[in-house]
C-alpha positions in Angstrom: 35.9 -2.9 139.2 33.6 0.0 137.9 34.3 3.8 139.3 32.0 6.6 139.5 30.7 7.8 136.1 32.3 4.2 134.5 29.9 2.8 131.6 28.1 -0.3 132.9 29.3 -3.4 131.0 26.1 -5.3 129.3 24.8 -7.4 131.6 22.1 -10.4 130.9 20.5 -12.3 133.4 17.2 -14.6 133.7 13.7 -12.5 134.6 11.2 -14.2 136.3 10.2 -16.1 133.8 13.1 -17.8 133.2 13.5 -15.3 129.8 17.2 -13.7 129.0 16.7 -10.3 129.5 20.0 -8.1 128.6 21.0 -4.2 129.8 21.1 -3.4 126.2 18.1 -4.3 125.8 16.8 -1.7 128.4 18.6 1.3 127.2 16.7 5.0 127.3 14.4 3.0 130.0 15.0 3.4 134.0 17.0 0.8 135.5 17.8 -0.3 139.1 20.3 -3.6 139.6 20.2 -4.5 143.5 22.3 -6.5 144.6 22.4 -8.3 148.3 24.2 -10.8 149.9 22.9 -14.3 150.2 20.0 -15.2 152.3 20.2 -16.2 155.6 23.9 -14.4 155.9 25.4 -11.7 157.9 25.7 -8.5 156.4 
């Protein structure tokens, strides 16, 4: 589990094209990772 001020482990996940994009790969750019639970779940 990450705490406050913790460095965020590289991540890589599939964009919307179905291309790998990685965390590292974004550095020096502004970055937002949402995540929710899944749909049609309480919460």
């Amino acid at each position: 589990m990450l705490n406050s001020g913790d460095k965020m482990p590289p991540v890589s996940l599939l964009d919307d094209e179905g291309k790998t994009v990685s965390t590292t790969d974004l550095v020096g750019a502004p970055l937002v990772l949402w995540f929710y639970p899944k749909d049609d779940t309480p919460g």
